[in-house]
C-alpha positions as CSV (number, residue, x, y, z in Angstrom):
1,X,64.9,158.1,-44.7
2,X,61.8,155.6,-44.1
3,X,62.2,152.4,-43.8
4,X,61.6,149.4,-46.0
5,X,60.1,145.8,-45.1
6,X,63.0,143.7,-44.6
7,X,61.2,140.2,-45.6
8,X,57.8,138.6,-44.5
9,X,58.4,136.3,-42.3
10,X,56.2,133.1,-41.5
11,X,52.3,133.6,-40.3
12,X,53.6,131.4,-37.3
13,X,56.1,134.4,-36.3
14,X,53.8,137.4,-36.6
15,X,51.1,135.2,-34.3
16,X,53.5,134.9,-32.0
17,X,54.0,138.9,-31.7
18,X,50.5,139.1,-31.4
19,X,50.3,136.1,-28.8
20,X,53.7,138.1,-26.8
21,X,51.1,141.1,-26.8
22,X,48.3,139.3,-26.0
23,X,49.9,137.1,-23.1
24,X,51.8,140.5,-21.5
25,X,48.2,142.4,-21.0
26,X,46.6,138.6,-19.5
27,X,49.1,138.2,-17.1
28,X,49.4,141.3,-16.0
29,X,45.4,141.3,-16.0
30,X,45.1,138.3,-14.0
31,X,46.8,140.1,-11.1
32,X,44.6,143.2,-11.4
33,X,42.0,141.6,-8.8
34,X,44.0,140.1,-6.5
35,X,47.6,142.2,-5.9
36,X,45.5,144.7,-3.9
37,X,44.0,142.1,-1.1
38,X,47.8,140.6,-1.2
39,X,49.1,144.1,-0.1
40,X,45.8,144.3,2.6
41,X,46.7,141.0,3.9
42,X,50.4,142.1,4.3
43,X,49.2,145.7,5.9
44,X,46.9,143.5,8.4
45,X,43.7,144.6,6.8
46,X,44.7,148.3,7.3
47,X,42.3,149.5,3.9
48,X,43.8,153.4,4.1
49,X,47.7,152.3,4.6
50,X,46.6,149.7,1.7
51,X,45.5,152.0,-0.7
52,X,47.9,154.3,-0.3
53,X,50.7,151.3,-0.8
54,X,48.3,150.1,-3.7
55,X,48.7,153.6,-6.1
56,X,52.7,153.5,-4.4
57,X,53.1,150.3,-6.7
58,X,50.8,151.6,-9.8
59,X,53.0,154.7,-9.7
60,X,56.6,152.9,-9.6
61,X,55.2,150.0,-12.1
62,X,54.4,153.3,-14.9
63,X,58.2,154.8,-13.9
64,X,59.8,151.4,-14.8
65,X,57.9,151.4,-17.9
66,X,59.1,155.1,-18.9
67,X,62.7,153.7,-18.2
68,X,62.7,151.1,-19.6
69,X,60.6,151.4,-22.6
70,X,63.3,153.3,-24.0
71,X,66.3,150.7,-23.0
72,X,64.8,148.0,-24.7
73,X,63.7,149.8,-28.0
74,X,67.5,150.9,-28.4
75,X,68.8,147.3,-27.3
76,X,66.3,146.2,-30.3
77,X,67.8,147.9,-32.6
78,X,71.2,147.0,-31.7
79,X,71.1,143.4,-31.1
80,X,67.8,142.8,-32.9
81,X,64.1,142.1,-31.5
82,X,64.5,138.2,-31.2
83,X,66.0,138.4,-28.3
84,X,64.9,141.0,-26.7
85,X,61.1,139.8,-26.9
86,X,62.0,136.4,-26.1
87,X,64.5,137.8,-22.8
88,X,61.2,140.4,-22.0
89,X,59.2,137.1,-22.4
90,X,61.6,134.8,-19.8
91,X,61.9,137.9,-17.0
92,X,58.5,138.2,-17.1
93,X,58.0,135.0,-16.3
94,X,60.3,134.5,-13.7
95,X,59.0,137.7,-11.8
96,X,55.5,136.4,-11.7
97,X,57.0,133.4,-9.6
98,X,58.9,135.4,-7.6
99,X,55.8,138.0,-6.8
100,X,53.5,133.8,-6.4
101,X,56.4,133.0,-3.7
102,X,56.5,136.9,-2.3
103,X,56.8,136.6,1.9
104,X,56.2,140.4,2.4
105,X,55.6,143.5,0.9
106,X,58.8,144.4,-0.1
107,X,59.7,141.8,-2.1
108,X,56.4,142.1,-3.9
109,X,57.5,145.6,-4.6
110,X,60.5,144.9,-6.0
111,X,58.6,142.0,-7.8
112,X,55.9,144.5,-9.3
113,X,59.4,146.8,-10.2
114,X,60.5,144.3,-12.5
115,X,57.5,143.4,-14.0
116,X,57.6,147.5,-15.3
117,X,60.6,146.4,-16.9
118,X,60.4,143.3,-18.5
119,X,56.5,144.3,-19.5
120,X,58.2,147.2,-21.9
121,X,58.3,144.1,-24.8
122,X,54.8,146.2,-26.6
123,X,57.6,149.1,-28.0
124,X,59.6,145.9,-29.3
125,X,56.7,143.9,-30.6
126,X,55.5,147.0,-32.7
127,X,58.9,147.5,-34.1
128,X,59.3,143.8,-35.2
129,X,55.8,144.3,-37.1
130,X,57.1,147.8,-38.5
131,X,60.5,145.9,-39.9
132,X,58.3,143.3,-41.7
133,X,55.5,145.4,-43.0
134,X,54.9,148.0,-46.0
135,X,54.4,151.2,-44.6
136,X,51.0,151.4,-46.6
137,X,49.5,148.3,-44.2
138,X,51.4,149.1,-40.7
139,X,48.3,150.8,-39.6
140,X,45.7,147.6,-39.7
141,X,48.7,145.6,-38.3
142,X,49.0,148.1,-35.5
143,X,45.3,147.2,-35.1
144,X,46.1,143.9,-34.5
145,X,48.5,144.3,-31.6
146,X,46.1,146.4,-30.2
147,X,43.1,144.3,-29.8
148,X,45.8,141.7,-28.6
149,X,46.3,144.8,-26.0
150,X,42.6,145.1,-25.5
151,X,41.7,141.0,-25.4
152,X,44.5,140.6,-22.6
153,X,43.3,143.7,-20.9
154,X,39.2,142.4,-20.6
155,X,40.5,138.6,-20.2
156,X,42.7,138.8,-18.0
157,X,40.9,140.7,-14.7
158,X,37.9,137.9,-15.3
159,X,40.2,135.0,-14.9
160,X,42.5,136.5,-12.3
161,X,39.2,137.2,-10.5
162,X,38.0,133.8,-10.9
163,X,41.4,132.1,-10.2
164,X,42.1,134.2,-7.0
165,X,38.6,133.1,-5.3
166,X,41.0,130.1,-5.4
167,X,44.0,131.3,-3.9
168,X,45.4,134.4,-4.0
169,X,48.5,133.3,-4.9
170,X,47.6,131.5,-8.0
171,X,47.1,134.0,-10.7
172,X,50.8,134.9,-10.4
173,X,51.3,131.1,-10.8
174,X,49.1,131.2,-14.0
175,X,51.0,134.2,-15.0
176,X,54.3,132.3,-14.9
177,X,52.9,129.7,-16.6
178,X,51.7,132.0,-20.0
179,X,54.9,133.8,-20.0
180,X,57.7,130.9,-19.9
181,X,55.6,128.7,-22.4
182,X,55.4,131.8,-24.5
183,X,59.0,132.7,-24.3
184,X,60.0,128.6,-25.2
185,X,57.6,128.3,-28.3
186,X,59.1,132.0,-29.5
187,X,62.3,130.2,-29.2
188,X,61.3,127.7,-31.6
189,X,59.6,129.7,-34.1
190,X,60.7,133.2,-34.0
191,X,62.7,134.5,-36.5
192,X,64.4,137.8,-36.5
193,X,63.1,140.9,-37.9
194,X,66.3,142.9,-38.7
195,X,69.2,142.2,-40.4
196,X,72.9,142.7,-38.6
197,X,73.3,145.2,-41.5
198,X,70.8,147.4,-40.4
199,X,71.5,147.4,-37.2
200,X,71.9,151.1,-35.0
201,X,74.7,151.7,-32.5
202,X,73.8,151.3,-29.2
203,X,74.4,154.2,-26.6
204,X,73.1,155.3,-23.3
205,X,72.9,158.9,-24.5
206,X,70.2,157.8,-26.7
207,X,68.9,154.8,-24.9
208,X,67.8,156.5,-21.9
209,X,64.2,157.8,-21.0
210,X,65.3,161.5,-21.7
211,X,67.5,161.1,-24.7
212,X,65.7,158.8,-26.7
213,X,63.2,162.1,-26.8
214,X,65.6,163.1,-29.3
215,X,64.5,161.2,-32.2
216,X,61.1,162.5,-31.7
217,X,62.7,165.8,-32.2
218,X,64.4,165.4,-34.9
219,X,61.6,166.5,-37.3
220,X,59.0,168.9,-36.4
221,X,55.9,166.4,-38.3
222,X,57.2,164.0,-36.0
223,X,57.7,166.0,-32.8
224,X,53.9,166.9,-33.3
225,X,52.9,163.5,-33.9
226,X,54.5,162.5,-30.4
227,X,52.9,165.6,-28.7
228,X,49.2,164.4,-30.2
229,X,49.8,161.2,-28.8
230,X,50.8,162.1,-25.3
231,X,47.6,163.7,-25.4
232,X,45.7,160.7,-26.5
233,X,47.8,158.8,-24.2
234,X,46.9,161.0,-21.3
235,X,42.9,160.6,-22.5
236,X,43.0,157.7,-22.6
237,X,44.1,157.0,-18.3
238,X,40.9,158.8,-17.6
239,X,39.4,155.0,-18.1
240,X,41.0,153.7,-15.9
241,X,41.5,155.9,-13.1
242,X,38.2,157.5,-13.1
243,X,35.6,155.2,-15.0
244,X,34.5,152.7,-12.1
245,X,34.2,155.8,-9.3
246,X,32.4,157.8,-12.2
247,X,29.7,155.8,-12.9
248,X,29.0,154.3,-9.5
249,X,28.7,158.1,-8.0
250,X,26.6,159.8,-11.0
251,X,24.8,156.7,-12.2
252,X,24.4,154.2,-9.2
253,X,25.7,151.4,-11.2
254,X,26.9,148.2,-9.2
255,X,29.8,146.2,-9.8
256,X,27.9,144.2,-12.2
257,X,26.5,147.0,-14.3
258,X,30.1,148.4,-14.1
259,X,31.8,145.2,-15.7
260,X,29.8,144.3,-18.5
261,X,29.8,148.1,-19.4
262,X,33.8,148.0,-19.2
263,X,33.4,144.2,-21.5
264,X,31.2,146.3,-24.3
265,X,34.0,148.8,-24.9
266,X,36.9,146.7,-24.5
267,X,34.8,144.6,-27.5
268,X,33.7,147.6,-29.6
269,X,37.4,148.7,-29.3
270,X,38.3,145.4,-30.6
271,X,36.3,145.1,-33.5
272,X,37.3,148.2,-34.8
273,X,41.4,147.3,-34.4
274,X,40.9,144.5,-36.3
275,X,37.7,144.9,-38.6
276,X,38.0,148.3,-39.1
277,X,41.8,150.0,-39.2
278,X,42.6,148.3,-42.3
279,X,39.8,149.3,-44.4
280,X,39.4,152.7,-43.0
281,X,43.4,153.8,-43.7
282,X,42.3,152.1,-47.1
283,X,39.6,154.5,-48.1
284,X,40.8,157.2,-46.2
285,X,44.2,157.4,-45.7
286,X,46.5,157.4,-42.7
287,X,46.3,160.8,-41.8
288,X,42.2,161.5,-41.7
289,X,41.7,157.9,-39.9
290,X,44.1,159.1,-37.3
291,X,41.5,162.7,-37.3
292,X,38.2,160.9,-37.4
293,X,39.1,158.8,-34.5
294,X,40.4,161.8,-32.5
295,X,37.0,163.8,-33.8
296,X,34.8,160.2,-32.0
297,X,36.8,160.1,-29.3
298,X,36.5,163.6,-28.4
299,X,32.7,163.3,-29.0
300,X,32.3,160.3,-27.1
301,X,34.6,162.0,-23.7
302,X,32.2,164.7,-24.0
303,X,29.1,162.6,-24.3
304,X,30.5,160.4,-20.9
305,X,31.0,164.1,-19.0
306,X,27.3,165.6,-20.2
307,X,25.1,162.1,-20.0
308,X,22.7,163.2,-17.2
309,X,21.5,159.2,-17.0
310,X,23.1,156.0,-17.7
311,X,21.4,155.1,-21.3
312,X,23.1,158.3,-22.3
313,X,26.1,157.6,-21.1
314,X,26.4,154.3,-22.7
315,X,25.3,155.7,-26.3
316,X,29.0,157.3,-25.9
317,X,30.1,154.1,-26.4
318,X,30.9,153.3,-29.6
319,X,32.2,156.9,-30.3
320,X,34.8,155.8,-27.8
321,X,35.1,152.7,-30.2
322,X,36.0,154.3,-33.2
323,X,38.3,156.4,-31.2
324,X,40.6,152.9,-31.8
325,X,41.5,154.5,-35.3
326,X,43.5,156.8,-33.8
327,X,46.3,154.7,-32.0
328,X,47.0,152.1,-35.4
329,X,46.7,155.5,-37.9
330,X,49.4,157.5,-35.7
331,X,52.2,154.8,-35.1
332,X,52.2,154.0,-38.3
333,X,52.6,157.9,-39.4
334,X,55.4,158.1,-37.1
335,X,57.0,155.1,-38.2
336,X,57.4,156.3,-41.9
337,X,59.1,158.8,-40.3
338,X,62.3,157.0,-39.5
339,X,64.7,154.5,-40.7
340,X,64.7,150.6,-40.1
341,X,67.7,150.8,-37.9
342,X,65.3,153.4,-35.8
343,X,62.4,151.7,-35.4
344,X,62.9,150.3,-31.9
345,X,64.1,154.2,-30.2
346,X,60.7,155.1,-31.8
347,X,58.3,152.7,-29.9
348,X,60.6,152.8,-27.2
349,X,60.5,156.5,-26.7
350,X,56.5,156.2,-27.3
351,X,56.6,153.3,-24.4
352,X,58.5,155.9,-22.7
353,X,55.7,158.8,-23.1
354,X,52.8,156.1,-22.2
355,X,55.0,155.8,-19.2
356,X,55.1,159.2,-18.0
357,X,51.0,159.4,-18.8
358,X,50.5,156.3,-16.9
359,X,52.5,158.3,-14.0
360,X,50.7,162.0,-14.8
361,X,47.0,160.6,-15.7
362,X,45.4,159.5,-12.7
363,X,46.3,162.2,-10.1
364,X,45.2,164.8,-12.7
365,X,41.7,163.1,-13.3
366,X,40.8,161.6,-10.3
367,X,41.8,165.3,-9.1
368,X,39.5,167.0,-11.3
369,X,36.9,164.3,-10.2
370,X,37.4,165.8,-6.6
371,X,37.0,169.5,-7.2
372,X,34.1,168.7,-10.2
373,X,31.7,167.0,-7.4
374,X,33.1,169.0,-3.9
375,X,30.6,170.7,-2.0
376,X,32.9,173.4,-0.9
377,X,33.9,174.7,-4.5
378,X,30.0,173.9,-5.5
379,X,30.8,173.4,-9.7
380,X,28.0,170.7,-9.8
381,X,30.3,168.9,-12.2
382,X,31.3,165.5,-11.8
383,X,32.0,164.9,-15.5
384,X,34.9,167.1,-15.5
385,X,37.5,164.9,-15.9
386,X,35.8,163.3,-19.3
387,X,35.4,167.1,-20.1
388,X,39.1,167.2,-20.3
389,X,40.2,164.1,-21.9
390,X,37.7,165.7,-24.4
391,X,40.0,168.6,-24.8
392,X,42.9,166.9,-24.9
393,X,41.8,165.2,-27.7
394,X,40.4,167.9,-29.6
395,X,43.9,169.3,-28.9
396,X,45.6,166.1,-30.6
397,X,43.3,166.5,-33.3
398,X,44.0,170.2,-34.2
399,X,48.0,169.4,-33.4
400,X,47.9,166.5,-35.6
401,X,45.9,167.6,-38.5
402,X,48.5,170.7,-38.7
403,X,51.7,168.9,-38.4
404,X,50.6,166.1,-41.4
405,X,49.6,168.8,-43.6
406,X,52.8,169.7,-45.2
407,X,55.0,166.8,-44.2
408,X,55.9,164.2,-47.0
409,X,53.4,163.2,-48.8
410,X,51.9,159.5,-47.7
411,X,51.7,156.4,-49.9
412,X,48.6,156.2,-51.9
413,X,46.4,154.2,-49.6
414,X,46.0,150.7,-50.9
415,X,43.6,147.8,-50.0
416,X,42.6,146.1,-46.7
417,X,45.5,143.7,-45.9
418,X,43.0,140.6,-44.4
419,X,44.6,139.5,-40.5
420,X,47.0,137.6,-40.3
C-alpha cells in the first residue's frame, strides 16, 4: 500500500538532506579536473596508458554505485536513514583523505572504489524526503535535491579546477573537509525519518544489486516506470560522455565556449527543479509533467543531433531544461507505489539502474559518435548519438504514458509547496 508522511521534521533537517546532496556532487566535482593529471603523473606522462586507466576508474566508480545503491537503500530501511546518511557522509570523507595522501595508482583505485560506495547516500537522501513528505508535493521536493545534484555538479569542476592550479592534491583535501563537517553538523541536527515500527527486514536476497530488481517488479505500472527511467537515465550519459568531443568536432567551440555552454544548462536545469516542478505537477499533475518533460527532452536531443551551426545548437537548450520535469515527476510516481517501510529498496534499486547506465552509457554513445563521423562507413552523421538519446526518450515517453494510464488513480494535484 503507499506510504504516508511520518511527521515534518525541522527546516534545519530537510536543509541538511539537500546540503548531503549538494556536498556529495561538489566533492566529487572538485576532483573531476584534477584525478586524471594524478593518474598521468603516476603513468609517467604516458597520455594513451592514462586514458585508458582514466575510463578503468569511471567504469569501476559506476559498478560500486550499482552495488551498492541497493545495500544502502535496504540498510535504510532496516536501521533507518539517520545513520546511514550520516555513516555515507563520514566514509566519504575519510576516502577523500586517503585518495589526498594516495602514493600510487592503486591505492587511488581502491580510493575511487570506495568513494562508489559511500557516494550511494542520493537513494537514501530521496527516501528520507519521501518518508516526510505528502505524496501530492514529493515531486517539487525531488526538484530540490536535484538542483542540489546539479549546483554540486557545475560548482564543483570550477573550484576543483581552480584549487588544483594549486596543488593537485588539494581538492581531495577540500573534499574531506565538506564531507566530515557535513557528517558532524548532521549529527547534531538530523533527526530520523522512520519510525522502528515501520521498519523492513533486512536480507541480502533483497539487498543486493539483482534482487532489489524485485520490487520494481512487483507491479507492472511500476516495472514500466523503472524501464522509462533507465531510458532517461541512459539519455541522459550522452552529456557527459559525448557533449565536450561533440561540440568541439561539429562546432569548433574552445574550451571556453564549451564551459559556459555546459554553466547555461546546468542553470536552466536548475531553475526548472526548483521554480518550476512544483507548480507544473500543480497544474498538471504528476503523470503529464513527467510526459512534457520526456516530449522537451526528446525535442531538444534531436535539435543537438540536427543543429548544422552552433546558434542552433544552443536554442536546444532550454528544451533540454524543461526536460528537468521528468526526473522529480517520475520518482515521485514510483514512490506512491510502495510502502514507507520500502522506500529505501526503491531509490536504492533506482541508484542501482543509474549504476548500470553510468556503466552502459558512454561506450554506446561515444561508439555511435565513432561510426556517425568515420570516413570508412561515410554516414555523414556526427549527431548520431543525440539522435538516440532522442529515441530513447521518445521511448520513455510512449512506455510511460501507457503504464500510468490505468494504474491507481493519483491524488488530485494540489498547490505549489514554496522551497524549503
Amino acid at each position: 500500500m503507499p506510504s504516508q508522511p511520518l511527521r515534518q521534521p525541522g527546516r534545519a533537517a530537510v536543509a541538511f538532506v539537500f546540503v548531503t546532496v549538494m556536498l556529495d556532487m561538489l566533492a566529487l566535482g572538485v576532483m573531476a579536473p584534477v584525478l586524471p593529471k594524478l593518474i598521468v603523473g603516476f603513468e609517467g606522462g604516458d597520455m594513451e596508458r592514462a586514458a585508458a586507466i582514466t575510463g578503468l576508474f569511471g567504469f569501476a566508480w559506476a559498478a560500486m554505485q550499482f552495488l551498492a545503491s541497493p545495500v544502502l537503500g535496504a540498510l535504510s530501511d532496516r536501521f533507518g536513514r539517520r545513520p546511514v546518511i550520516l555513516l555515507s557522509n563520514l566514509g566519504l570523507g575519510l576516502d577523500y583523505v586517503l585518495m589526498a595522501l594516495a602514493p600510487n595508482l592503486a591505492w587511488l583505485f581502491v580510493g575511487r572504489l570506495v568513494s562508489g560506495i559511500t557516494a550511494s547516500s542520493f537513494a537514501t537522501a530521496s527516501a528520507y524526503i519521501a518518508d516526510v513528505t505528502p505524496p501530492e508535493q514529493r515531486a517539487a521536493k525531488f526538484g530540490l535535491l536535484g538542483a542540489a545534484f546539479g549546483i554540486g555538479f557545475i560548482g564543483g569542476p570550477a573550484l576543483g579546477g581552480l584549487l588544483g592550479g594549486i596543488d593537485l592534491r588539494l581538492p581531495f583535501w577540500i573534499a574531506a573537509a565538506l564531507s566530515l563537517a557535513n557528517a558532524a553538523y548532521g549529527l547534531l541536527i538530523l533527526p530520523e525519518s522512520l519510525p522502528p515500527e515501520r521498519r523492513a527486514r533486512f536480507t541480502w536476497k533483497g539487498a543486493n544489486a539483482f534482487g532489489s530488481m524485485a520490487l520494481l517488479r512487483s507491479q507492472p505500472a511500476l516495472f514500466g516506470l523503472a524501464a522509462a527511467s533507465v531510458l532517461m537515465y541512459l539519455a541522459h550519459e550522452s552529456l557527459p560522455s559525448m557533449y565536450v568531443l561533440y561540440v568541439m568536432q561539429r562546432y569548433g567551440w574552445d574550451a571556453a565556449a564549451v564551459g559556459l555552454s555546459l554553466a547555461v544548462i546546468g542553470v536552466g536545469s536548475m531553475v526548472v527543479s526548483v521554480a518550476l516542478v512544483g507548480p507544473a505537477v500543480a497544474r498538471l499533475g504528476e503523470r503529464r509533467a513527467m510526459a512534457a518533460g520526456l516530449a522537451c527532452g526528446a525535442a531538444g536531443f534531436a535539435l543537438f543531433a540536427l543543429a548544422p551551426v552552433g546558434w542552433a545548437f544552443l536554442a536546444a537548450i532550454p528544451l533540454i531544461s524543461l526536460w528537468g520535469l521528468t526526473g522529480p515527476a517520475l520518482q515521485a510516481l514510483m514512490s506512491r507505489r510502495v510502502g514507507a517501510d520500502e522506500q529505501g529498496r526503491l531509490q536504492g534499486a533506482l541508484g542501482g539502474l543509474r549504476g548500470i547506465t553510468g556503466m552502459v552509457g558512454p561506450v554506446l554513445f561515444t561508439q555511435a559518435f565513432a561510426v556517425g563521423i568515420a570516413p570508412a562507413i561515410g554516414l555523414g552523421a556526427p549527431g548520431l548519438p543525440y539522435a538516440l538519446a532522442a529515441v530513447f526518450l521518445a521511448l520513455a515517453l510512449v512506455l510511460g504514458w501507457r503504464v500510468t494510464r490505468s494504474g491507481r488513480p493519483e491524488a488530485a494535484p494540489l498547490p505549489a509547496i514554496p522551497p524549503g
